[in-house]
MARMI-567291 format. One record per residue (C-alpha): z, x, y negated; chain; residue number from 1. Coordinates in steps of 0.02 Angstrom, whole numbers, always signed. Layout:
N
> Z_X_Y_A_NUM
...
This chain:
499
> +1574_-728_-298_A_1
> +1398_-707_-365_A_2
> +1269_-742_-233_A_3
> +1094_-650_-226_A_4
> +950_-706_-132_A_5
> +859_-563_-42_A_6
> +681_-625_+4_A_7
> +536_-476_+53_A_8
> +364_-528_+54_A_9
> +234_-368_+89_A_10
> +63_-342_+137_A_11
> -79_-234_+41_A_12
> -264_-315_+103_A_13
> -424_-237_+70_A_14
> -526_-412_+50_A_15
> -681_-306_+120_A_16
> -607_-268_+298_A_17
> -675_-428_+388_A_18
> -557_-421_+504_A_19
> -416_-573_+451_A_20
> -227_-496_+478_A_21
> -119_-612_+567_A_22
> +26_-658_+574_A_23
> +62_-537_+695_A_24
> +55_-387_+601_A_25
> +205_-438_+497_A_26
> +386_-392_+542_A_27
> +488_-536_+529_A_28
> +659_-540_+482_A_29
> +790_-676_+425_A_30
> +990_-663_+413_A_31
> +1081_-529_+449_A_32
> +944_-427_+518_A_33
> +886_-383_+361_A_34
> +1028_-312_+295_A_35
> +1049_-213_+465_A_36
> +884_-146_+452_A_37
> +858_-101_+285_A_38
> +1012_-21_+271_A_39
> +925_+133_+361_A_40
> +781_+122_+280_A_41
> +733_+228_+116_A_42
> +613_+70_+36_A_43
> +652_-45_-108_A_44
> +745_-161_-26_A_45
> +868_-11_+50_A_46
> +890_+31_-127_A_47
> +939_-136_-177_A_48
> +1062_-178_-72_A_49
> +1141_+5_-112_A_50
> +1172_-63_-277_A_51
> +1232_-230_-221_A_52
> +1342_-158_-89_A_53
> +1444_-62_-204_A_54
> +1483_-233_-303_A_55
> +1648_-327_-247_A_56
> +1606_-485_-328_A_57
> +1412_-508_-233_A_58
> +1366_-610_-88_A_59
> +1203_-551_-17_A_60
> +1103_-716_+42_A_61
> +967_-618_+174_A_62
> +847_-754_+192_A_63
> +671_-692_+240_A_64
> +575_-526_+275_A_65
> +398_-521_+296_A_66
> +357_-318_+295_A_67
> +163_-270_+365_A_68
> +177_-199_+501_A_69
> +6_-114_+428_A_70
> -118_-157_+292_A_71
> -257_-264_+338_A_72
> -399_-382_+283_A_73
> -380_-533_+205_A_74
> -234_-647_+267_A_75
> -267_-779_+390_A_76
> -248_-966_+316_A_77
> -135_-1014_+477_A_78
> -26_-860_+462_A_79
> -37_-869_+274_A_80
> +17_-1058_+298_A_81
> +165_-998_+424_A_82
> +255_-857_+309_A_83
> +234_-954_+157_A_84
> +328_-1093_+217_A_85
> +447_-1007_+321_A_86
> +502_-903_+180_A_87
> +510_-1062_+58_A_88
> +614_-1145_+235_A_89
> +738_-990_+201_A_90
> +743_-1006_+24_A_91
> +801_-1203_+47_A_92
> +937_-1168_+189_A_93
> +1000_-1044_+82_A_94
> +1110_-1156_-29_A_95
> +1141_-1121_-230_A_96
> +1105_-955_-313_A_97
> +1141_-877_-443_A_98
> +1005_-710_-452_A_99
> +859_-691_-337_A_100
> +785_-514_-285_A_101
> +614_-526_-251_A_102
> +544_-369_-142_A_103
> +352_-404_-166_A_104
> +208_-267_-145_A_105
> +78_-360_-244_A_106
> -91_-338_-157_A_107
> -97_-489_-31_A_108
> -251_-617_-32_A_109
> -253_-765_+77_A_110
> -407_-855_+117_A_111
> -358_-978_+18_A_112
> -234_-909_-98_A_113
> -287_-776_-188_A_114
> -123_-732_-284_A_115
> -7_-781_-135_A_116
> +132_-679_-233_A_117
> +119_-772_-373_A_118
> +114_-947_-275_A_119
> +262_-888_-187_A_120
> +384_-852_-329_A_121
> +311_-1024_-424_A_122
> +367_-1114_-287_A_123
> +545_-1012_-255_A_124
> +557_-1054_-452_A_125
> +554_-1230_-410_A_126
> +708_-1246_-274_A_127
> +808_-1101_-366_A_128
> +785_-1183_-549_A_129
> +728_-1141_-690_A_130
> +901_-1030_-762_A_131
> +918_-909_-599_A_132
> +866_-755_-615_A_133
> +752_-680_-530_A_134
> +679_-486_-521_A_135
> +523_-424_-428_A_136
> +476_-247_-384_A_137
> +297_-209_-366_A_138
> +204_-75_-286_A_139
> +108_+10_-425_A_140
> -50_-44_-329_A_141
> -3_-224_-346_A_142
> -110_-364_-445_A_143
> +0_-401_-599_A_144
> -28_-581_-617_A_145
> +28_-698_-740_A_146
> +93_-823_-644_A_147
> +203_-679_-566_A_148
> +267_-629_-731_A_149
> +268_-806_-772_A_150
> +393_-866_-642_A_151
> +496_-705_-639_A_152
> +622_-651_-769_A_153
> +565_-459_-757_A_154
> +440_-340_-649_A_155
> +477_-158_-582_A_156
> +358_-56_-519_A_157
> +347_+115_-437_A_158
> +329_+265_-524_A_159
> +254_+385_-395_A_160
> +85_+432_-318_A_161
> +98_+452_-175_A_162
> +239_+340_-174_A_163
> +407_+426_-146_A_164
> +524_+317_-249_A_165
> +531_+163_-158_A_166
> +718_+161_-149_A_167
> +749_+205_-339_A_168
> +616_+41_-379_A_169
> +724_-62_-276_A_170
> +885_+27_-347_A_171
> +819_-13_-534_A_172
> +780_-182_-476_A_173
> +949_-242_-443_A_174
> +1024_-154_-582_A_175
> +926_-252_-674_A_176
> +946_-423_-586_A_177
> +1132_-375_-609_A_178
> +1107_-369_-821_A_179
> +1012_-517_-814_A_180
> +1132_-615_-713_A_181
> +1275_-572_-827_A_182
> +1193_-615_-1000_A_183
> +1190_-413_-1068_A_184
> +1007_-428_-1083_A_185
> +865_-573_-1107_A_186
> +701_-468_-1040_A_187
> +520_-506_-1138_A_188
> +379_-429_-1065_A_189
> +206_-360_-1140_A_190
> +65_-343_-1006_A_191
> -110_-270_-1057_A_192
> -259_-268_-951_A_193
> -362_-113_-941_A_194
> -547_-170_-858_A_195
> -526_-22_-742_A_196
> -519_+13_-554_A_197
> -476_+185_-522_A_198
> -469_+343_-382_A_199
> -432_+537_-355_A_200
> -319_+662_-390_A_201
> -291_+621_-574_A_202
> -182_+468_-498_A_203
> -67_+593_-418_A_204
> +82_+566_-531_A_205
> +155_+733_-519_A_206
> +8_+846_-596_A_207
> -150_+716_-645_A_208
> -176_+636_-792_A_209
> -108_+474_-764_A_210
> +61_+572_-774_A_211
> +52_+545_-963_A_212
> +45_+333_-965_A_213
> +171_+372_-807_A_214
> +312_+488_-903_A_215
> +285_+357_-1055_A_216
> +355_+203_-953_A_217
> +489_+308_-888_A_218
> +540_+351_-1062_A_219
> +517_+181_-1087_A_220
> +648_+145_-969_A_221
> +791_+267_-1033_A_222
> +757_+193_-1207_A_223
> +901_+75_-1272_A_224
> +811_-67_-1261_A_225
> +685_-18_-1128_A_226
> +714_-102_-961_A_227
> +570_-72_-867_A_228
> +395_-20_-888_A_229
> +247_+55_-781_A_230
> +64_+98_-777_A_231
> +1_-10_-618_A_232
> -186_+27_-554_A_233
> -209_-103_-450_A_234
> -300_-100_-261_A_235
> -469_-103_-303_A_236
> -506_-148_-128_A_237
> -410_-337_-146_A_238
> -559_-418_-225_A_239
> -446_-545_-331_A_240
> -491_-623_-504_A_241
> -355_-510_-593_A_242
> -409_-367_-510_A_243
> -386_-242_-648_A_244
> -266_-105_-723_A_245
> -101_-168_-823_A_246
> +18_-60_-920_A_247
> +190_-170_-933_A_248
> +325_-144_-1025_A_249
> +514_-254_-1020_A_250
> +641_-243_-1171_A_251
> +798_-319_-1206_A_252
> +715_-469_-1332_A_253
> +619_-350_-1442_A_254
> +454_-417_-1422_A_255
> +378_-301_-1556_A_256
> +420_-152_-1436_A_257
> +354_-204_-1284_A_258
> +175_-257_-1376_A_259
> +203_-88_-1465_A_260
> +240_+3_-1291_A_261
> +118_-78_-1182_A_262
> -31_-48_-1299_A_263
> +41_+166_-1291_A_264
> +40_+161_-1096_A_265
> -127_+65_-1100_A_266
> -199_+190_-1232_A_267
> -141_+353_-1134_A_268
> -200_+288_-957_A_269
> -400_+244_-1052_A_270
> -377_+438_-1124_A_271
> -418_+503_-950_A_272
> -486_+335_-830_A_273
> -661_+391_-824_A_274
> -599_+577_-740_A_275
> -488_+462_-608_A_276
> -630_+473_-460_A_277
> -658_+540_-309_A_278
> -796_+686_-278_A_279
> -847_+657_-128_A_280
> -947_+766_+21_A_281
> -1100_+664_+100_A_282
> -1057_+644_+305_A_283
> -1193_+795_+324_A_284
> -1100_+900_+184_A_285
> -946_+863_+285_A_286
> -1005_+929_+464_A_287
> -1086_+1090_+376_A_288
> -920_+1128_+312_A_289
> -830_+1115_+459_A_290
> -966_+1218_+565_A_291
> -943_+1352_+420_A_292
> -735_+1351_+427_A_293
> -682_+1505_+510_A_294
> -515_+1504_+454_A_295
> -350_+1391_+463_A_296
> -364_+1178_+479_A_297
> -484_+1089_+367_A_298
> -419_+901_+317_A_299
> -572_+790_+323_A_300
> -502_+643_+205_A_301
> -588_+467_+256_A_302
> -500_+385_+154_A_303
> -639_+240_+173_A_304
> -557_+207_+346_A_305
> -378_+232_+247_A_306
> -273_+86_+356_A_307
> -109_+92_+195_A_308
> -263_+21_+104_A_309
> -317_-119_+201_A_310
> -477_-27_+303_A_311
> -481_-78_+491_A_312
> -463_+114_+562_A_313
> -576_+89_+693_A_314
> -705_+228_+590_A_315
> -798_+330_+725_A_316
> -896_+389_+560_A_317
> -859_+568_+553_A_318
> -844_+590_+744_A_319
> -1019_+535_+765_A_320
> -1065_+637_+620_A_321
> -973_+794_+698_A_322
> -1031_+749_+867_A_323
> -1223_+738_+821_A_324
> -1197_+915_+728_A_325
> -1153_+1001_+858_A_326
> -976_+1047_+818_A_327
> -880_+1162_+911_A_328
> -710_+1165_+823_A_329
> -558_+1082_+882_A_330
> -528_+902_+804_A_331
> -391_+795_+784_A_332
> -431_+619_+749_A_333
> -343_+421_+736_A_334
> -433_+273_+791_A_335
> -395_+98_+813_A_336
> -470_+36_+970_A_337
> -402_-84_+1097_A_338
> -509_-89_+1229_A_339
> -528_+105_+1240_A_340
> -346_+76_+1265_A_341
> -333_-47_+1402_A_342
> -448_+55_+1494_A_343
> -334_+214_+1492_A_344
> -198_+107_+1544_A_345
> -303_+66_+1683_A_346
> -359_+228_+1737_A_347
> -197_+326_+1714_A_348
> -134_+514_+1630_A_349
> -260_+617_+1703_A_350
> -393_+524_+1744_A_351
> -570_+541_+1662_A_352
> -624_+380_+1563_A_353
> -821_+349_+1498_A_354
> -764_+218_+1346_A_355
> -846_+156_+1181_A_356
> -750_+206_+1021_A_357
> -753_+121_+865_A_358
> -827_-24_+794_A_359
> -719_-140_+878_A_360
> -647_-218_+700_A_361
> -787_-179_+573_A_362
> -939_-194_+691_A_363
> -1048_-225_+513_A_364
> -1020_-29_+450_A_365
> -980_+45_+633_A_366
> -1071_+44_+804_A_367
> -975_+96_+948_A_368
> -992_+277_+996_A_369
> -998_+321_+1202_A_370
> -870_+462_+1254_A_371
> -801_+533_+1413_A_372
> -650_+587_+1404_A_373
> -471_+632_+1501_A_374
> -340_+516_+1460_A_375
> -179_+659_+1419_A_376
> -35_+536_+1385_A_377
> +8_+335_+1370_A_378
> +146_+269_+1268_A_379
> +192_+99_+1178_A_380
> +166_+160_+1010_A_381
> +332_+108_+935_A_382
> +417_+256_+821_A_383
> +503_+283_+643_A_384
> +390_+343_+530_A_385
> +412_+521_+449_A_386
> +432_+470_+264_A_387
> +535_+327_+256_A_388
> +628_+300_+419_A_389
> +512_+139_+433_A_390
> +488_+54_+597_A_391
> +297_+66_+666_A_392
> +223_-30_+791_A_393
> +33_+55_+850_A_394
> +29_-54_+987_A_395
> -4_+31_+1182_A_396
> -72_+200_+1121_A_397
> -192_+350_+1222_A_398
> -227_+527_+1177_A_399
> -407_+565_+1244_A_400
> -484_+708_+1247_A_401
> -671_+703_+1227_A_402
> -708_+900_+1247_A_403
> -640_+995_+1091_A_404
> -615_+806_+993_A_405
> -426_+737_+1034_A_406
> -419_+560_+984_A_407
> -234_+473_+962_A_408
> -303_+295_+997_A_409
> -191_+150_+946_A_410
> -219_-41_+978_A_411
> -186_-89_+814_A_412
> -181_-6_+666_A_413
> -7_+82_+603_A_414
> -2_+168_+410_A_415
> -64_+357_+417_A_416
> +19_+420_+240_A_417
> +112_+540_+361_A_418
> +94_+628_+509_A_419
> +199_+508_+626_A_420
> +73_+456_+709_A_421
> +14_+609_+765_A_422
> +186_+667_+798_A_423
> +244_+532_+885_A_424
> +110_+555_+1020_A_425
> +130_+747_+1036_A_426
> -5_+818_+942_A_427
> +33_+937_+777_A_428
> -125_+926_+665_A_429
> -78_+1115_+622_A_430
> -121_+1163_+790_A_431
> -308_+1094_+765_A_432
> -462_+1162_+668_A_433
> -483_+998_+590_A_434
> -393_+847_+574_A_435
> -481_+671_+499_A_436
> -347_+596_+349_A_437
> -364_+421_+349_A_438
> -272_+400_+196_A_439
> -342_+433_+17_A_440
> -159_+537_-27_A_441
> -2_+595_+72_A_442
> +146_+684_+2_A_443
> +84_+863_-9_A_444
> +179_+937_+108_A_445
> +129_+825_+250_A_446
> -70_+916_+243_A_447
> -121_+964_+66_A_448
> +1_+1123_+51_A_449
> -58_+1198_+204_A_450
> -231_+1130_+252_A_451
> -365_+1267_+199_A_452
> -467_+1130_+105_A_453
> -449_+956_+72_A_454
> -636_+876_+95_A_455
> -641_+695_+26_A_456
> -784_+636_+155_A_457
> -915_+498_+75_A_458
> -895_+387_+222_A_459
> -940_+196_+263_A_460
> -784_+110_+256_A_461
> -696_-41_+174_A_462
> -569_+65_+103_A_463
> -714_+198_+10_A_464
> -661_+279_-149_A_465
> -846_+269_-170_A_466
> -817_+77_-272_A_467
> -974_+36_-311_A_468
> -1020_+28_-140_A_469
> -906_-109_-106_A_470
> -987_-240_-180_A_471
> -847_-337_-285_A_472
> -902_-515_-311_A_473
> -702_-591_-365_A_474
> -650_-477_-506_A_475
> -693_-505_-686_A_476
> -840_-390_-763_A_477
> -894_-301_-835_A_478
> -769_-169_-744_A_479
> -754_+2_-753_A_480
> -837_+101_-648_A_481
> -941_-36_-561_A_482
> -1028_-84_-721_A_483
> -1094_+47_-877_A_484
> -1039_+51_-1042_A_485
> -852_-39_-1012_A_486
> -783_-80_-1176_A_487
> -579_-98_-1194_A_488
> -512_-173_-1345_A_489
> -332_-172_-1323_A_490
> -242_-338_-1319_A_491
> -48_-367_-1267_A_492
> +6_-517_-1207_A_493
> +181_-601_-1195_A_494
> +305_-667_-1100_A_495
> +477_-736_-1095_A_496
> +567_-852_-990_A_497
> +733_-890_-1119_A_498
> +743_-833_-1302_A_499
């Protein structure tokens, strides 16, 4: 019997949120209890085991799961200190291996660490050896470090924006891990770094422009020789030395492909990078808009606020905003706000609460905003999510309504890439004249097909596609477009664990 080490590490920070996640907002997992979950859950590590459980001859080893819970700000040094080394604990208890599978996202930043993915597969490296293999899926949003390709024998990354192939990553991932493991294939990989951060609907996979470096690496992929390749754009919130772009492409020992490949991907992604931004609509564009819209629900996108991205979600931007303007039409909104919370609790369904909102994470870009309002319904905030059949946990959650505003108020901050949050607490966004996205893309069904416009709002926020406002102080520059005149000369780099 083969034995495979499963091991999940996954949290995407935006290193501008100054509110530290803990270790709290990570699901934990160890044994058995990740195979039970993930087994009814469409992600990447789902998709592994699918492949693994159809093999007669595997032993899954479940050692550790760390999943976010949500996005947040930079890691905590104590929790930081407390996965790392309860993961590496589970890696040591779990005896000799012979392939590991690595579930990683690929945006973390401790306080101290600043490539904690990278540190954690150096250091698996050293208690598994030097000859186990061992395969990492990224998200395509991931920093593409070195010392991650370094200490792994391949990389796979999504192909999808928004991201809808999480299983098939983790499905190609053990397929993989399964080819290394029995000596078909001895993977080199080519990385090149594009000096790029980039935003907007040319990102969406299916129709923008980044399609073309996309459908390349998937060619890539059905090649003989091709076994895996991507076009990865990084978070440019996780402020991170590498922060950059990386086209990647793994063969099967032909190291003149993979330089060949990877410079192609590179080449088409710089074709079209300077068209991959946001236009965005000033706050007072915004509320002149919605006093205009007559017709159908508008989707005001603060994708500043955007919690899948790291931002705090306690944004009381646009509400103040549509508040000060007068606004009579009927909004739907998320916030993240604890002690609005506790005081519904307090004051039961029905009652009428005066409360600040907002500003209770990010007090630097948000003041707290006084409402009255009725508290409509109280529940723990605990549901599947729409998409993927992931477990959320919003914390004890209110619906308030403020006159014709609806807030869904949670105590911490849950992913809003769907609609389950809004489900979950009885309200149908279709149902309102407006409805504030905190995410900068969902699947198009879940608002874009049926919202009468999509307005991409230029609101404060640590998530803002608005990147020069950020202030980056970590990554290299010059980088595009924080800096003028960004020059690319392409340059492919290699890697290969055994010749």
């Amino acid at each position: 019997m083969r034995r495979i080490l499963i091991l999940e590490c996954k949290q995407e920070v935006s290193t501008f949120n100054p509110h530290l996640s803990g270790y709290d907002d990570f699901g934990i997992r160890r044994g058995q209890a990740i195979l039970d979950y993930h087994r009814t859950v469409r992600n990447e590590v789902g998709g592994a085991l699918s492949v693994f459980d159809a093999e007669t001859e595997i032993e899954l080893v479940p050692a550790y799961s760390a999943f976010f819970i949500t996005s947040g700000g930079t890691l905590a040094q104590a929790a930081w200190e407390q996965i790392s080394s309860e993961l590496l604990e589970a890696v040591k208890t779990a005896g000799v291996v012979d392939g590991v599978y690595f579930c990683l996202h690929g945006a973390m930043a401790s306080e101290t660490e600043l490539d904690p993915e990278g540190w954690l597969l150096a250091e698996t490296r050293k208690i598994v050896g030097e000859d186990v293999p061992i395969v990492v899926s990224l998200d395509l949003h991931g920093i593409l470090t070195d010392r991650m390709i370094e200490q792994s024998d391949a990389v796979v990354a999504y192909h999808t924006y928004p991201h809808v192939d999480f299983f098939e990553t983790g499905q190609r991932a053990a397929k993989l891990l399964l080819r290394i493991m029995s000596g078909a294939v001895k993977p080199v990989t080519a990385k090149v770094t594009v000096p790029a951060l980039v935003r907007g609907d040319e990102l969406i996979t299916a129709s923008g422009s980044i399609r073309h470096a996309v459908n390349a690496a998937k060619e890539i992929e059905q090649s003989a020789r091709g076994l895996s390749a991507a076009m990865m754009w990084g978070n440019p919130f996780t402020d991170v030395p590498e922060l950059a772009s990386w086209a990647f492409v793994v063969t099967d020992n032909d190291h003149a492909m993979a330089e060949r490949e990877a410079l192609r991907i590179a080449k088409l992604f710089c074709e079209h990078h300077e068209k991959m931004r946001v236009p965005l609509k000033s706050l007072n564009e915004m509320a002149a808009i919605v006093k205009a819209h007559t017709s159908g629900t508008l989707g005001l996108v603060d994708a500043a606020d955007a919690t899948s991205s790291g931002a705090s979600g306690d944004s009381n931007a646009i509400l103040r905003q549509l508040i000060a303007s007068g606004c009579t039409a009927r909004v739907l909104l998320p916030i993240v706000d604890e002690p609005a919370v506790k005081m519904a609790f307090a004051a039961g369904i029905g009652t009428t609460i005066t409360t600040m909102i907002g500003g209770t994470l990010d007090p630097r870009r948000f003041t707290p905003l006084e409402i009255t309002a009725k508290v409509r319904l109280l529940a723990d905030g605990r549901f599947r999510s729409e998409s993927f059949g992931e477990e959320w946990l919003a914390g004890p959650t209110a619906v308030l309504e403020a006159g014709n505003f609806t807030l869904v108020v949670s105590s911490r901050a849950v992913n809003l890439y769907d609609r389950s949050f809004f489900y979950a607490h009885g309200k149908n966004p279709a149902r309102f004249d407006a409805v504030v996205i905190k995410s900068p893309h969902c699947q198009p069904h879940m608002y874009a097909d049926w919202c009468a416009q999509m307005v991409h709002v230029d609101a404060p926020g640590s998530s803002s596609a608005n990147l020069p406002y950020l202030g980056h102080t970590r990554c290299v520059r010059p980088m595009f477009p924080l800096d003028a005149d960004v020059s690319f000369q392409p340059q492919a780099k290699l890697f290969q664990r055994h010749s």
